[in-house]
C-alpha positions as CSV (number, residue, x, y, z in Angstrom):
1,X,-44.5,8.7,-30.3
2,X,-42.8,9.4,-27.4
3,X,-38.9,9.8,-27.1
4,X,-36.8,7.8,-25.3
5,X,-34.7,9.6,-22.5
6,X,-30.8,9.4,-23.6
7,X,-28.4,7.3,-21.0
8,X,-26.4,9.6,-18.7
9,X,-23.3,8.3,-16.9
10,X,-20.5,6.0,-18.4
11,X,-20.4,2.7,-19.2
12,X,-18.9,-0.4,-17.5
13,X,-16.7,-0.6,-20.7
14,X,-15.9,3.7,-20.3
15,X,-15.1,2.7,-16.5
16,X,-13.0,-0.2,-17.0
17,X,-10.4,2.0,-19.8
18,X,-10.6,4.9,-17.2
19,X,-9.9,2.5,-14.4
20,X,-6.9,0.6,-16.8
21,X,-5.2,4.0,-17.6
22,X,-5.1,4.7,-13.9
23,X,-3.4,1.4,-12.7
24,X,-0.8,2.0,-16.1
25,X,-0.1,5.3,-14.5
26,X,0.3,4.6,-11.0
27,X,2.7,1.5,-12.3
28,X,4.7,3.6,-14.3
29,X,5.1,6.6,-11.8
30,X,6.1,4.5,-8.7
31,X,9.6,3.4,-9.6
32,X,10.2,6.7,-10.1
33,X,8.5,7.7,-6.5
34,X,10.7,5.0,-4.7
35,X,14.1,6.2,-6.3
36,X,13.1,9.9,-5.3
37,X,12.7,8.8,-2.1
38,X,15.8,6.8,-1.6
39,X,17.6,9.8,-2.6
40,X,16.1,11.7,-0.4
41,X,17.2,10.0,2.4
42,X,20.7,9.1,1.2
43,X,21.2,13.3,1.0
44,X,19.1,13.4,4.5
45,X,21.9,11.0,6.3
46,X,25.0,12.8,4.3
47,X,23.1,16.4,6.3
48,X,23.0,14.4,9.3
49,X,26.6,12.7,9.2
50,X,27.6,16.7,8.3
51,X,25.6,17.9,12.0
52,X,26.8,15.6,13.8
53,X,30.7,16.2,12.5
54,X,30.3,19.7,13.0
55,X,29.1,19.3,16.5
56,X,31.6,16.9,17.6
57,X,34.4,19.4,16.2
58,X,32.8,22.6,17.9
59,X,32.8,20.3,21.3
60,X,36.5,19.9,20.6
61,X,37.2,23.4,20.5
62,X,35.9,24.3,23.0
63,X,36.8,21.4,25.2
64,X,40.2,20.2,23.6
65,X,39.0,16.7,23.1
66,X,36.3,15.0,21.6
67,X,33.2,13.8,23.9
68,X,33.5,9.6,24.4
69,X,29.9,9.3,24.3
70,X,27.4,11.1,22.2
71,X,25.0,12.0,25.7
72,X,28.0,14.7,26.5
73,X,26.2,16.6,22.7
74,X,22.7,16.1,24.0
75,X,23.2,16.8,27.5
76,X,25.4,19.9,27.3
77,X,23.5,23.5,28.1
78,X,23.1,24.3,25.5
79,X,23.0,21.3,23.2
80,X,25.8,20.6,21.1
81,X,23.1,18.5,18.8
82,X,19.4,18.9,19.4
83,X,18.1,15.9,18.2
84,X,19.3,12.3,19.1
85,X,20.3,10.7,16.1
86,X,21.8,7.5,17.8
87,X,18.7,6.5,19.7
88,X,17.0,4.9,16.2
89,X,16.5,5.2,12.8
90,X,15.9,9.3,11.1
91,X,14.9,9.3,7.7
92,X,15.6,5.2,7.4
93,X,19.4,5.5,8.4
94,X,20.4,4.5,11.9
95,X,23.4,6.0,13.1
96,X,26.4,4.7,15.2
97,X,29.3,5.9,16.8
98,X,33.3,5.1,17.6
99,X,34.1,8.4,19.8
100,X,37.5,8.3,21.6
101,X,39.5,11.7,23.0
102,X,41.4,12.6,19.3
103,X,39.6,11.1,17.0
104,X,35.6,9.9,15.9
105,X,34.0,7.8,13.3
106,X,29.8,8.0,12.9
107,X,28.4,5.7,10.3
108,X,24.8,6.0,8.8
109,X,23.5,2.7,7.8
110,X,19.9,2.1,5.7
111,X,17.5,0.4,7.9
112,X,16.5,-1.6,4.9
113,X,16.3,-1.8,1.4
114,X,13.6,0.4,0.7
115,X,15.4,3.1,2.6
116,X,18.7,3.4,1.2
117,X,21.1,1.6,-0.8
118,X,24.3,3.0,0.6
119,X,26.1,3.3,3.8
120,X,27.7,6.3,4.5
121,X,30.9,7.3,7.0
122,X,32.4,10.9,8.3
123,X,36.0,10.4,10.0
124,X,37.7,13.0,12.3
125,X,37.9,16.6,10.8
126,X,34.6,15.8,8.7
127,X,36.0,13.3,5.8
128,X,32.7,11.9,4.4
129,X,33.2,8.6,2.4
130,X,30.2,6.7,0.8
């Protein structure tokens, strides 16, 4: 009598419990992802709000008043900022601006929903409020 050869490989059944754990996985674990994520880049604008305050105040130093538009931080040599945060979204916040001689407001606002939840604001001398 001859023997038959055993099966090797799974089974449709094996592949289906393997494939069901996966999706129960991945549905658990993004939730978690997306709120990572959104804090990540609510911390990210707070950084940014922080750069940009810093570099309007060391403008103001050294020039006695605060620029009125936010090309005099980009355009200086060298750069007050290096990046231009107010020309769109970084990170999913867009940032805008209120700049007068004694006094600035910069607010960071989410882009949408799935990239932040909160807007945030730094005033003159580098109050942040949520």
């Amino acid at each position: 009598m001859k023997r038959r050869p055993s099966p090797q490989g799974f089974t449709l059944v094996e592949i289906l419990v393997i494939v069901g754990i996966i999706a129960l996985l991945v549905t658990l674990a993004l939730p978690n992802l997306q709120r990572a994520k959104l804090a990540a880049n609510e911390s990210s604008a707070k950084a940014t709000l922080k750069t940009i305050s810093t570099s309007l105040e060391n403008y103001a130093v050294l020039n006695s008043i605060y620029p009125t538009a936010t090309s005099l931080l980009i355009g200086a040599s060298p750069p007050y900022l290096s990046v231009d945060y107010f020309s769109g979204p970084h990170n999913g916040y867009s940032f805008t601006s209120v700049l007068a001689d004694y006094s600035y407001t910069i607010t960071a606002t989410p882009v949408n929903s799935n990239t932040g939840t909160q807007s945030f604001m730094i005033t003159t001398g580098g109050v942040l409020t949520p």
